[in-house]
N, CA, C and O atoms as a Maestro MAE file, in Angstrom:
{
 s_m_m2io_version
 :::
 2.0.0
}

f_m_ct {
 s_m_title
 :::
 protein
 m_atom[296] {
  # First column is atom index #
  i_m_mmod_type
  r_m_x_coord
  r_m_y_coord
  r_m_z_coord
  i_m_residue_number
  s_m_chain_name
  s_m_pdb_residue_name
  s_m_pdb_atom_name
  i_m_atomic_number
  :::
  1 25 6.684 7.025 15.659 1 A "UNK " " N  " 7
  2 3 6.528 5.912 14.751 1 A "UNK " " CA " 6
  3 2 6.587 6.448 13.321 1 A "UNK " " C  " 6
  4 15 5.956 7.456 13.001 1 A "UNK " " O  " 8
  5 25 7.304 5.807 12.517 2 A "UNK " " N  " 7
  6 3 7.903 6.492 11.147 2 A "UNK " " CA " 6
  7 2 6.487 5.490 10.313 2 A "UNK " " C  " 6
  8 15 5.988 4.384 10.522 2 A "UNK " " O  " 8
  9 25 6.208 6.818 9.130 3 A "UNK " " N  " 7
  10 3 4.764 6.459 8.682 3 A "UNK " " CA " 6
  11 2 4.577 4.406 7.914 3 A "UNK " " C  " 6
  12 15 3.599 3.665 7.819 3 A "UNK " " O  " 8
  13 25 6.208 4.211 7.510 4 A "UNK " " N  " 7
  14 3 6.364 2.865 6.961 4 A "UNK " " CA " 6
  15 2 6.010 2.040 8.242 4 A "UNK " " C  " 6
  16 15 5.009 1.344 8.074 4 A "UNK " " O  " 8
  17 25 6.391 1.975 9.069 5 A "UNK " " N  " 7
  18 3 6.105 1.400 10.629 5 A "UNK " " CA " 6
  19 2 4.447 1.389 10.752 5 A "UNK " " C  " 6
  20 15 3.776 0.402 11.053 5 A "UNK " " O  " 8
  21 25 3.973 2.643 10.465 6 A "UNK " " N  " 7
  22 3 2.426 2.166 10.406 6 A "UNK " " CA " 6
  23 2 1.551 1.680 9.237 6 A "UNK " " C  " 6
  24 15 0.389 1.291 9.361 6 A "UNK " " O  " 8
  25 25 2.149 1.738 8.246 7 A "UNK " " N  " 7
  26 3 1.735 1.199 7.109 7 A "UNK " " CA " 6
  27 2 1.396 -0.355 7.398 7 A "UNK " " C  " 6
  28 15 0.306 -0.905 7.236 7 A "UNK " " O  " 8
  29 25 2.805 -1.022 7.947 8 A "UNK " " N  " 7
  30 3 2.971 -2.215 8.237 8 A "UNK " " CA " 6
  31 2 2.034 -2.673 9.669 8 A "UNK " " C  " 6
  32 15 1.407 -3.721 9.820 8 A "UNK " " O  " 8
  33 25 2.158 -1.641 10.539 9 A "UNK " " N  " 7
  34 3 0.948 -2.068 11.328 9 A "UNK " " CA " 6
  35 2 -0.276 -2.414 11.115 9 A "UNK " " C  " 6
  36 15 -0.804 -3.469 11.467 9 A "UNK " " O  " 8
  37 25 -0.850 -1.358 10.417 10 A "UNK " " N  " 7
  38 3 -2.334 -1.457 9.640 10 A "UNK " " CA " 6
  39 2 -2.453 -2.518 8.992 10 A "UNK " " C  " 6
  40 15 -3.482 -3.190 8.923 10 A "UNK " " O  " 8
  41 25 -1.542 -2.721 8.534 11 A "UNK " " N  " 7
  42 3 -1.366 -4.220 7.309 11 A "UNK " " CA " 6
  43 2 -1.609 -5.522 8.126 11 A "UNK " " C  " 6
  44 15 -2.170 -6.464 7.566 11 A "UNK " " O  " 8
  45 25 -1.317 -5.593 9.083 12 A "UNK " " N  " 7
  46 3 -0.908 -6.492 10.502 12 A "UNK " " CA " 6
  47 2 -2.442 -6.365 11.047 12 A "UNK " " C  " 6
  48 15 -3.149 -7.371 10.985 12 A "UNK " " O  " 8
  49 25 -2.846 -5.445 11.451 13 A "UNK " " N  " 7
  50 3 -4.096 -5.564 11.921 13 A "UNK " " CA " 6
  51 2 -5.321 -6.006 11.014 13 A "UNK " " C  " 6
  52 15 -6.244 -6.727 11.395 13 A "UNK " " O  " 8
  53 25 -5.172 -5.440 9.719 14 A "UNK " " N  " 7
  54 3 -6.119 -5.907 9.226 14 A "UNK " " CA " 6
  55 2 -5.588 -7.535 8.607 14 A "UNK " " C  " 6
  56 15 -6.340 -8.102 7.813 14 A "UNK " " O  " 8
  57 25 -4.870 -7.905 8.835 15 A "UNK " " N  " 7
  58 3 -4.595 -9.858 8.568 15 A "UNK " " CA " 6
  59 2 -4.779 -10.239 10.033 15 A "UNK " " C  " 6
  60 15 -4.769 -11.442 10.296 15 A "UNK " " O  " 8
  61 25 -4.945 -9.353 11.019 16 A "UNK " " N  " 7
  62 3 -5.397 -10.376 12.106 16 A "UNK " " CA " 6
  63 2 -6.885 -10.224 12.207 16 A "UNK " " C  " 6
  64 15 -7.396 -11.105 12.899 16 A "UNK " " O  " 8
  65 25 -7.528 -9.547 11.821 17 A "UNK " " N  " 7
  66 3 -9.580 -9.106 11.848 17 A "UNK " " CA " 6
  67 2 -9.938 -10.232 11.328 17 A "UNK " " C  " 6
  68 15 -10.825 -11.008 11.685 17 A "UNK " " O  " 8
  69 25 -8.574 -10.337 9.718 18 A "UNK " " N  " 7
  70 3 -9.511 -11.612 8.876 18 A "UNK " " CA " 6
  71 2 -8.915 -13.022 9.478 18 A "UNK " " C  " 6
  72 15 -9.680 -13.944 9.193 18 A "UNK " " O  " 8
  73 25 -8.267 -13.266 9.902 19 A "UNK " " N  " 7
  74 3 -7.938 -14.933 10.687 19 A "UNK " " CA " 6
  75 2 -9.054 -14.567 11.733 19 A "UNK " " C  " 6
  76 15 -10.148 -14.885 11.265 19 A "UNK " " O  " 8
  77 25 -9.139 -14.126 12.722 20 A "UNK " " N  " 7
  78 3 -10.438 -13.684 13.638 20 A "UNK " " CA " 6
  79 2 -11.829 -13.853 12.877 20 A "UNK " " C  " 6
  80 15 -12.597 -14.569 13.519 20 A "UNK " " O  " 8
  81 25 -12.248 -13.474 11.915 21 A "UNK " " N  " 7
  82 3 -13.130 -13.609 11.214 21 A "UNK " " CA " 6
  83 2 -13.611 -14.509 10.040 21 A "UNK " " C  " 6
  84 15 -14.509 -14.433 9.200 21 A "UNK " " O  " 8
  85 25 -12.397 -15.601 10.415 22 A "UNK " " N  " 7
  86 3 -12.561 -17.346 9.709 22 A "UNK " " CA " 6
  87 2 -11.501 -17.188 8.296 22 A "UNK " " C  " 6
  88 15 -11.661 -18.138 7.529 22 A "UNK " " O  " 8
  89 25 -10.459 -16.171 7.821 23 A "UNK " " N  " 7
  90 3 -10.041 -16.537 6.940 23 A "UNK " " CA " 6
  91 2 -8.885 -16.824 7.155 23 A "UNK " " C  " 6
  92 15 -8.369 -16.611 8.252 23 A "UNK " " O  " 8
  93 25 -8.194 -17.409 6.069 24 A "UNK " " N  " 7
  94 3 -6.439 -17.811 5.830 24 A "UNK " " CA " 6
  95 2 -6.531 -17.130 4.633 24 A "UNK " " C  " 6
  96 15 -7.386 -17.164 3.748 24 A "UNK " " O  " 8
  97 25 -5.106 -16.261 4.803 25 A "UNK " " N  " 7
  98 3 -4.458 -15.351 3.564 25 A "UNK " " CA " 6
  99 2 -3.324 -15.637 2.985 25 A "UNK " " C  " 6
  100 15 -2.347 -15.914 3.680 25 A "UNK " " O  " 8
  101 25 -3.252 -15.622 1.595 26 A "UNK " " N  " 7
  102 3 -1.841 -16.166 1.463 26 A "UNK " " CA " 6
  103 2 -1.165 -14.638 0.343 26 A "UNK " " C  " 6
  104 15 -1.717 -14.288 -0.700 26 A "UNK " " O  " 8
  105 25 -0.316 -14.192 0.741 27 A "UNK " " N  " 7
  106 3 -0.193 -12.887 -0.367 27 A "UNK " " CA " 6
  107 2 1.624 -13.337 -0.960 27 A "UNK " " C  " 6
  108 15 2.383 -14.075 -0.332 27 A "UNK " " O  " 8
  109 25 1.845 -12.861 -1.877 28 A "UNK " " N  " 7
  110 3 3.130 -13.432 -2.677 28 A "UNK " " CA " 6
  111 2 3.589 -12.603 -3.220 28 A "UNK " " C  " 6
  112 15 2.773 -11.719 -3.480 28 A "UNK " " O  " 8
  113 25 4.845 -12.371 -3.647 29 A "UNK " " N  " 7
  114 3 5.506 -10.836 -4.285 29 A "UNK " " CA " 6
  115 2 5.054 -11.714 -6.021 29 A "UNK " " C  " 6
  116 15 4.842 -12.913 -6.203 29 A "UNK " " O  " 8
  117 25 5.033 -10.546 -7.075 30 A "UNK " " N  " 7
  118 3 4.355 -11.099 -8.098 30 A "UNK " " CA " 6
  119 2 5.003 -10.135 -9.073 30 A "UNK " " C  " 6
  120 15 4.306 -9.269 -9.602 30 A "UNK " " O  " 8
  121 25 6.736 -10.270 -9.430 31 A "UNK " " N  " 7
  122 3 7.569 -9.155 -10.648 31 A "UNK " " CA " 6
  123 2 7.567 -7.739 -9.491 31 A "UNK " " C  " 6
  124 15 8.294 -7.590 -8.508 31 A "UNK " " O  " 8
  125 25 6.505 -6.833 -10.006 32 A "UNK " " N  " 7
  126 3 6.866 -5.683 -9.665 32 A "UNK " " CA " 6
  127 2 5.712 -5.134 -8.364 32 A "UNK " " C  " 6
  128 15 5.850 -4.200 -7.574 32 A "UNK " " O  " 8
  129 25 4.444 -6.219 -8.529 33 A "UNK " " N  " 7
  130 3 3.689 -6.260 -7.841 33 A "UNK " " CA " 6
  131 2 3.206 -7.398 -6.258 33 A "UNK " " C  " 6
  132 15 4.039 -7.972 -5.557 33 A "UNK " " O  " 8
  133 25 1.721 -7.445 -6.061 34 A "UNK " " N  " 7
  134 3 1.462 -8.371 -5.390 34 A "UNK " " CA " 6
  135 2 0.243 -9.520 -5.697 34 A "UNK " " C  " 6
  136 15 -0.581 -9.329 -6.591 34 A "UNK " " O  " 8
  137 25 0.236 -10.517 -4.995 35 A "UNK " " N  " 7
  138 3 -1.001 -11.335 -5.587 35 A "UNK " " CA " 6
  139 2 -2.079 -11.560 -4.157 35 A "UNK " " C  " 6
  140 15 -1.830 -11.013 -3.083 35 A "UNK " " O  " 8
  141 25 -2.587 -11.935 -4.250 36 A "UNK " " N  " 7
  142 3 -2.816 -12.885 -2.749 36 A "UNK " " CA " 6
  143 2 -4.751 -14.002 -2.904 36 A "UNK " " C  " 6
  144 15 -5.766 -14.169 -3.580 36 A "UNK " " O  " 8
  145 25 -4.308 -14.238 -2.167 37 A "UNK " " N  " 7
  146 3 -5.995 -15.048 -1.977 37 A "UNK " " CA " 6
  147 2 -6.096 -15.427 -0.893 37 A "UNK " " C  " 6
  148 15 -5.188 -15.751 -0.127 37 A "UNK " " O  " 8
  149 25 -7.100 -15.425 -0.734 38 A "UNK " " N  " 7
  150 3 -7.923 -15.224 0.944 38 A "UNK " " CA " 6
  151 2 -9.294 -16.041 1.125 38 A "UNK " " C  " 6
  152 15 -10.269 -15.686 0.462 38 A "UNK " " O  " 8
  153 25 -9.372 -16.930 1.849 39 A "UNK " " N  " 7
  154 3 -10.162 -18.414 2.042 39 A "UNK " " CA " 6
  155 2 -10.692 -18.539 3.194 39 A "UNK " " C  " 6
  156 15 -10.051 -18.585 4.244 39 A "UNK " " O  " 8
  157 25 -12.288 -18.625 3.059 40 A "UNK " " N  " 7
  158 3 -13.140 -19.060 4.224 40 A "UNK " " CA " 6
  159 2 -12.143 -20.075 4.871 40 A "UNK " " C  " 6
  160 15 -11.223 -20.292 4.083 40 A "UNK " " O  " 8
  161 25 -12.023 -20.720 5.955 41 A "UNK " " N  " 7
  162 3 -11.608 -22.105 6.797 41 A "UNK " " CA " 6
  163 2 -12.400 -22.858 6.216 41 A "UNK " " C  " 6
  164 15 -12.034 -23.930 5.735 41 A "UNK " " O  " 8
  165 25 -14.118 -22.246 6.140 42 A "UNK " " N  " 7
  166 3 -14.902 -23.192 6.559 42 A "UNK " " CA " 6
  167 2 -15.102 -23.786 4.678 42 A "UNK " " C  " 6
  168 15 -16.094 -24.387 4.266 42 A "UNK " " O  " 8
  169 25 -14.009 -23.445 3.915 43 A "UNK " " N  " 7
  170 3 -13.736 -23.689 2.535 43 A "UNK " " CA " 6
  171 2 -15.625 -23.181 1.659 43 A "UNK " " C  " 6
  172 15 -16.124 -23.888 0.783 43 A "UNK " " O  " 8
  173 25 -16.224 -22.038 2.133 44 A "UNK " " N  " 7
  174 3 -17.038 -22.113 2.038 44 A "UNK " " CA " 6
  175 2 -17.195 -20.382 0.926 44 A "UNK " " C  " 6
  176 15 -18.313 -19.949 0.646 44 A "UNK " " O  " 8
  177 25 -16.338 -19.902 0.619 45 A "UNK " " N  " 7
  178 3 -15.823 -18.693 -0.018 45 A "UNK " " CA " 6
  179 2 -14.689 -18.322 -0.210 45 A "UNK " " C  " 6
  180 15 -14.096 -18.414 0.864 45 A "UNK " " O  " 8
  181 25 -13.962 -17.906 -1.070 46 A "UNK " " N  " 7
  182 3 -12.638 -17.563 -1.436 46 A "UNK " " CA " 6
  183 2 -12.952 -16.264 -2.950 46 A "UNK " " C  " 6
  184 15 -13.708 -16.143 -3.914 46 A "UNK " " O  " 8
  185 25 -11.487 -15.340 -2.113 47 A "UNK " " N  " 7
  186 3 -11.269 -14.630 -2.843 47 A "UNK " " CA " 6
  187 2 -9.869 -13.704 -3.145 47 A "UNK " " C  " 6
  188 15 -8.910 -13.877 -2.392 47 A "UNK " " O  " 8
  189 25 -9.768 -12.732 -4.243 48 A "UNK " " N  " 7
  190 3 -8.468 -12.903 -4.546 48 A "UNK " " CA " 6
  191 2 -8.558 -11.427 -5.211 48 A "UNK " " C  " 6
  192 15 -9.539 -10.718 -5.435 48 A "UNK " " O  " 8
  193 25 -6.906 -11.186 -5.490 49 A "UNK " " N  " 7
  194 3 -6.714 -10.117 -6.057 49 A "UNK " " CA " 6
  195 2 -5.276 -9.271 -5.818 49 A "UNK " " C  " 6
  196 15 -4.639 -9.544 -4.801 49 A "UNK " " O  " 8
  197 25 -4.684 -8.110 -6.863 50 A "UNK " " N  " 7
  198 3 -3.406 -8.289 -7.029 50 A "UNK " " CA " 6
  199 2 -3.405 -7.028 -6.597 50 A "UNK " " C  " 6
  200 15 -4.347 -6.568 -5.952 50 A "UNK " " O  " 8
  201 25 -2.356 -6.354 -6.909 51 A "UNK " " N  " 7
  202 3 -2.073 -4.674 -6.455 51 A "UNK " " CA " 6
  203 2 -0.382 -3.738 -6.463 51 A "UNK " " C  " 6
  204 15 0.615 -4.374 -6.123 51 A "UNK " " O  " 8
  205 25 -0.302 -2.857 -6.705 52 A "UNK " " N  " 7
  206 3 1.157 -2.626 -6.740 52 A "UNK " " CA " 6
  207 2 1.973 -2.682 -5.224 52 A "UNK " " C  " 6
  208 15 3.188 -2.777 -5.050 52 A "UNK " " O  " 8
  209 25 0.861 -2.589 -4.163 53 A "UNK " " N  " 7
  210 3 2.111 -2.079 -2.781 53 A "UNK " " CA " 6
  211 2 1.058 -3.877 -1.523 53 A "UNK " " C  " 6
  212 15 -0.063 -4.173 -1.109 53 A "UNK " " O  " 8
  213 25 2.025 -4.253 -1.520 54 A "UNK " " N  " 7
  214 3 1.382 -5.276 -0.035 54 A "UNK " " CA " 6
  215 2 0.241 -4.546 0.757 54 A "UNK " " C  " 6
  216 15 -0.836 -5.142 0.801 54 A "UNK " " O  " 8
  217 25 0.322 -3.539 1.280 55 A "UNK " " N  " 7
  218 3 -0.267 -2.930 1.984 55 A "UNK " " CA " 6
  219 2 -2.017 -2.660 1.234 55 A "UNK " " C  " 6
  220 15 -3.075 -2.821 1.842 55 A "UNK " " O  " 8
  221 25 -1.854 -2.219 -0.224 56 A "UNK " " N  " 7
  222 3 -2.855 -2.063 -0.948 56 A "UNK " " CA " 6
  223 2 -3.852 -3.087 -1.335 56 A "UNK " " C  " 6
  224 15 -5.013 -2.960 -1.724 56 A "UNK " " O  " 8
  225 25 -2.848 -4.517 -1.061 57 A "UNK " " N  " 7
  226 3 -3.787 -5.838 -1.582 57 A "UNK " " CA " 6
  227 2 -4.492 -6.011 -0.320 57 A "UNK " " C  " 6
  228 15 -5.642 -6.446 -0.258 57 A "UNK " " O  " 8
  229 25 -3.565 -5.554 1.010 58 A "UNK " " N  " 7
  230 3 -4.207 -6.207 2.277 58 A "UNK " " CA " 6
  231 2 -5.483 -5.702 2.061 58 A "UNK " " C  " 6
  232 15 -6.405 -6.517 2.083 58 A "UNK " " O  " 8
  233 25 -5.734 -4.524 1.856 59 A "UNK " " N  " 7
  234 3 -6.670 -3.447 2.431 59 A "UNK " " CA " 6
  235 2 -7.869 -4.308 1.537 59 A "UNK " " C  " 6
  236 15 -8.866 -4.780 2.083 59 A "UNK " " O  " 8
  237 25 -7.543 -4.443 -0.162 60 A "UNK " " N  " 7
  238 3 -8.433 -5.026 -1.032 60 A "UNK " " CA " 6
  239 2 -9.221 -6.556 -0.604 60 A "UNK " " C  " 6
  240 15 -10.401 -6.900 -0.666 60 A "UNK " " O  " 8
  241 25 -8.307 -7.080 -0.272 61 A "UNK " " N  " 7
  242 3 -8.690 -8.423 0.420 61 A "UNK " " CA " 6
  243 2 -9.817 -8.155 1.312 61 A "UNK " " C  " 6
  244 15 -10.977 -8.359 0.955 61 A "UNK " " O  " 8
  245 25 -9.515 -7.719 2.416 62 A "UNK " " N  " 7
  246 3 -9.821 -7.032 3.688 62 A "UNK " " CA " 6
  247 2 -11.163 -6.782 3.625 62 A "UNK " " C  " 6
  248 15 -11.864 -7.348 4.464 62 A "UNK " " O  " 8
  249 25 -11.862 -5.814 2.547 63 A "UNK " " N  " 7
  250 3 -13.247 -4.777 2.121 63 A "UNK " " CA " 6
  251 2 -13.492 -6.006 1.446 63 A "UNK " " C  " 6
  252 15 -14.637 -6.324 1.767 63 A "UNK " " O  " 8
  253 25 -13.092 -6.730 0.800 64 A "UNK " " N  " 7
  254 3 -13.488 -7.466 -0.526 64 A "UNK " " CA " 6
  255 2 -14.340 -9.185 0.652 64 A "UNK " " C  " 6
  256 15 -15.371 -9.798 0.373 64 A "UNK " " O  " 8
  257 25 -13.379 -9.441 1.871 65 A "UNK " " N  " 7
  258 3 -13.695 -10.426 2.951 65 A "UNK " " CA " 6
  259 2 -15.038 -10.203 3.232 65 A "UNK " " C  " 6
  260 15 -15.989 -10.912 2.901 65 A "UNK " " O  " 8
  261 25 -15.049 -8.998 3.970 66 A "UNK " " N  " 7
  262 3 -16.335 -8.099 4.551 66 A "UNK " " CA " 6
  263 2 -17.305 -7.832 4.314 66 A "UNK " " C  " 6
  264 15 -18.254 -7.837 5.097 66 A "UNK " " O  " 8
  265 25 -17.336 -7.287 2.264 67 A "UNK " " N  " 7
  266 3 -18.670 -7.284 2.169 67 A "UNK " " CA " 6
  267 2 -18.848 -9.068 1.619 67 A "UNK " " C  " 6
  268 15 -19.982 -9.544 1.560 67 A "UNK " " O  " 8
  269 25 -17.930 -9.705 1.344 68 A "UNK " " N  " 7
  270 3 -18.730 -10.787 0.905 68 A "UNK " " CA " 6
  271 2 -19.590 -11.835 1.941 68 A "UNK " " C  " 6
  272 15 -20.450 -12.672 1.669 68 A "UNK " " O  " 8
  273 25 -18.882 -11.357 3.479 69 A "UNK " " N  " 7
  274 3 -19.355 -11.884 4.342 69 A "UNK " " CA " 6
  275 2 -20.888 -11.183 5.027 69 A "UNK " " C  " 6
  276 15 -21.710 -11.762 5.738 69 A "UNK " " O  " 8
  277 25 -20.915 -9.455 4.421 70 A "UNK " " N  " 7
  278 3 -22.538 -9.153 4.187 70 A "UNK " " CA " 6
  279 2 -23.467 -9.317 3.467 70 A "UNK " " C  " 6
  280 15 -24.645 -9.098 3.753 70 A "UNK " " O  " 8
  281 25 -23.004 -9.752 2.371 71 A "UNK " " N  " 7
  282 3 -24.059 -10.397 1.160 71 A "UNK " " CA " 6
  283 2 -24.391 -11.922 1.574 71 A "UNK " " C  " 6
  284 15 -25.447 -12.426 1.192 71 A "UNK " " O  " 8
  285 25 -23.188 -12.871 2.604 72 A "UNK " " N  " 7
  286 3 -23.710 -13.683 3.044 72 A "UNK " " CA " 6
  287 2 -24.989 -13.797 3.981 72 A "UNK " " C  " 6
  288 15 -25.881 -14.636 3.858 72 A "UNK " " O  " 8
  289 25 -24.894 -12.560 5.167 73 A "UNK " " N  " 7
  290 3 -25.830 -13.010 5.903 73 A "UNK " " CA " 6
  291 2 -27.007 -12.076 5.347 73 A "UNK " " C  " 6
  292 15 -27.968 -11.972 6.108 73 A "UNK " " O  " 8
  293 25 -27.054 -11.598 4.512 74 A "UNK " " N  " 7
  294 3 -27.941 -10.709 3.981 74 A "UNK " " CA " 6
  295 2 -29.327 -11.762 3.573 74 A "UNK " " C  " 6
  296 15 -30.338 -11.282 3.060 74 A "UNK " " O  " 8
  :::
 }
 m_bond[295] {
  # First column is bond index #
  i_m_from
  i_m_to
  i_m_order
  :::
  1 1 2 1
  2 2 3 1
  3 3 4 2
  4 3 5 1
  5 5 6 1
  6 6 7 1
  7 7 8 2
  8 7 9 1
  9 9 10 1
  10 10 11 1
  11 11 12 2
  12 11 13 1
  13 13 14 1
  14 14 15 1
  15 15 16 2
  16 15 17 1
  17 17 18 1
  18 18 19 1
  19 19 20 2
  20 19 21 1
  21 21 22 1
  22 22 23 1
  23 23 24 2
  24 23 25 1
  25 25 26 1
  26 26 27 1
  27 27 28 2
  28 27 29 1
  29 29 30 1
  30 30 31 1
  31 31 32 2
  32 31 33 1
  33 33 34 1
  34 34 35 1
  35 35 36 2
  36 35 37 1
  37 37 38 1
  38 38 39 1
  39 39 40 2
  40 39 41 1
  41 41 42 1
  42 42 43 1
  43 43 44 2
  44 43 45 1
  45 45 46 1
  46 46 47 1
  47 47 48 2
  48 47 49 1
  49 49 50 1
  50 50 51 1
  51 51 52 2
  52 51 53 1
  53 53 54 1
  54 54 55 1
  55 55 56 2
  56 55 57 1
  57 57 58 1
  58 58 59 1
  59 59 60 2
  60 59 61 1
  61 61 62 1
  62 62 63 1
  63 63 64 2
  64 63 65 1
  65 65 66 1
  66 66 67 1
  67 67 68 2
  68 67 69 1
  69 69 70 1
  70 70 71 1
  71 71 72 2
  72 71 73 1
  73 73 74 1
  74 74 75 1
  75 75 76 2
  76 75 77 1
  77 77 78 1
  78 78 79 1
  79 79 80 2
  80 79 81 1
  81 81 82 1
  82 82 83 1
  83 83 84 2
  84 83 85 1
  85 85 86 1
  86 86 87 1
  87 87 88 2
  88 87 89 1
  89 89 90 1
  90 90 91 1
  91 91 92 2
  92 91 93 1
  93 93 94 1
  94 94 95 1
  95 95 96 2
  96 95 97 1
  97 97 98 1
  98 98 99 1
  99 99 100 2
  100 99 101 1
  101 101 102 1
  102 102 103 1
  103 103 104 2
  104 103 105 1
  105 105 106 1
  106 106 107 1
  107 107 108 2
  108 107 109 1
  109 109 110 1
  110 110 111 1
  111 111 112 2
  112 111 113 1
  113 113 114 1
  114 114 115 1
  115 115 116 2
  116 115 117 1
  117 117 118 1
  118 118 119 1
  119 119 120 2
  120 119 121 1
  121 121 122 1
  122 122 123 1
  123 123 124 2
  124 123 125 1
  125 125 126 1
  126 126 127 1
  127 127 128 2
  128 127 129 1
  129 129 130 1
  130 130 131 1
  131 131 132 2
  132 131 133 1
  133 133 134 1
  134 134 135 1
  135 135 136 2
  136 135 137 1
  137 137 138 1
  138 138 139 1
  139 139 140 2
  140 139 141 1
  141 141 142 1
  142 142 143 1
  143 143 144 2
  144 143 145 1
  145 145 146 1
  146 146 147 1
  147 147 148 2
  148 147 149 1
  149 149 150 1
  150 150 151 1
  151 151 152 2
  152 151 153 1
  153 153 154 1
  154 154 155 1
  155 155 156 2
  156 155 157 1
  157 157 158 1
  158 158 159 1
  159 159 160 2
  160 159 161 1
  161 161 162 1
  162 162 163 1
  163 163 164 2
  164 163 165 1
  165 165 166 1
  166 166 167 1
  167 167 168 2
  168 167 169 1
  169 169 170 1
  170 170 171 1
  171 171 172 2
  172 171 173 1
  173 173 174 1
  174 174 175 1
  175 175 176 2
  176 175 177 1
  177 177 178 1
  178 178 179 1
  179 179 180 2
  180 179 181 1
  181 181 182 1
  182 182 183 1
  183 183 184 2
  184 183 185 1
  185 185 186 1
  186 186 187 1
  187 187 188 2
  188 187 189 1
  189 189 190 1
  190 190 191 1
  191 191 192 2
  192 191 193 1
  193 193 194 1
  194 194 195 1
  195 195 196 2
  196 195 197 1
  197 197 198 1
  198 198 199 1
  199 199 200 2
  200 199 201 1
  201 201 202 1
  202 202 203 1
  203 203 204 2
  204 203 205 1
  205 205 206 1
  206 206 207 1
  207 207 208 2
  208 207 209 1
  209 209 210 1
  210 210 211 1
  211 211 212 2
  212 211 213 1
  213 213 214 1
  214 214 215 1
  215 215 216 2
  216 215 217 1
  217 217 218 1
  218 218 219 1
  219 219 220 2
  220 219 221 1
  221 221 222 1
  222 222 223 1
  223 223 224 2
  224 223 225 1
  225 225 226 1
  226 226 227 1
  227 227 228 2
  228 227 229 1
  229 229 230 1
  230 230 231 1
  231 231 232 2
  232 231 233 1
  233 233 234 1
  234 234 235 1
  235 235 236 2
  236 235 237 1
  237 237 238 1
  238 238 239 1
  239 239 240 2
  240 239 241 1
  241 241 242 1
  242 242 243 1
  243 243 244 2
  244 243 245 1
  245 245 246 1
  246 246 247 1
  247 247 248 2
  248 247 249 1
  249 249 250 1
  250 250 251 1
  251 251 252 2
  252 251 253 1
  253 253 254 1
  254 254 255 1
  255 255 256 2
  256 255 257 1
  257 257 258 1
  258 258 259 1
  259 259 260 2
  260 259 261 1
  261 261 262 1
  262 262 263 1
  263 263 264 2
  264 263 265 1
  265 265 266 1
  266 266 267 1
  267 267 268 2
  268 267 269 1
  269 269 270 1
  270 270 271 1
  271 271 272 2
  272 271 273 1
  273 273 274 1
  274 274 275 1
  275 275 276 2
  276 275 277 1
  277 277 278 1
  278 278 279 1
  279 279 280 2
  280 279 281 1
  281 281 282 1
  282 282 283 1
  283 283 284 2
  284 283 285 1
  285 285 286 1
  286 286 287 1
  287 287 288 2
  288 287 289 1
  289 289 290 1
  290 290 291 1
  291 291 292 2
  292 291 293 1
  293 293 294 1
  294 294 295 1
  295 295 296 2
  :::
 }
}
């Protein structure tokens, strides 16, 4: 598996943890970069943020989902 092949996997797995874990993601090419935002279902948190490589916003989204969903049940 050529390392771009897993880049894109990882990327893939972590957008399926967060639909599994109540969100919808929307990410968009943005000039030279990326954008995206990422939304409770339960319209009950949303969050966002940009990055130079797709792969880099996933990951940001991703940590950024997670802890906000530990400060929730905290």
């Amino acid at each position: 598996m050529t390392t771009q092949a897993m880049v894109e996997r990882e990327g893939t797995v972590l957008l399926g943890w967060m639909g599994l874990l109540g969100w919808t993601v929307e990410i968009e090419r943005d000039g030279s970069g990326w954008i995206g935002l990422a939304k409770r279902v339960d319209g009950g948190f949303s969050i966002g943020g940009s990055a130079s490589s797709e792969r880099e916003l996933v990951s940001k989204l991703f940590n950024r989902a997670v802890r906000g969903l530990a400060l929730q049940a905290a």
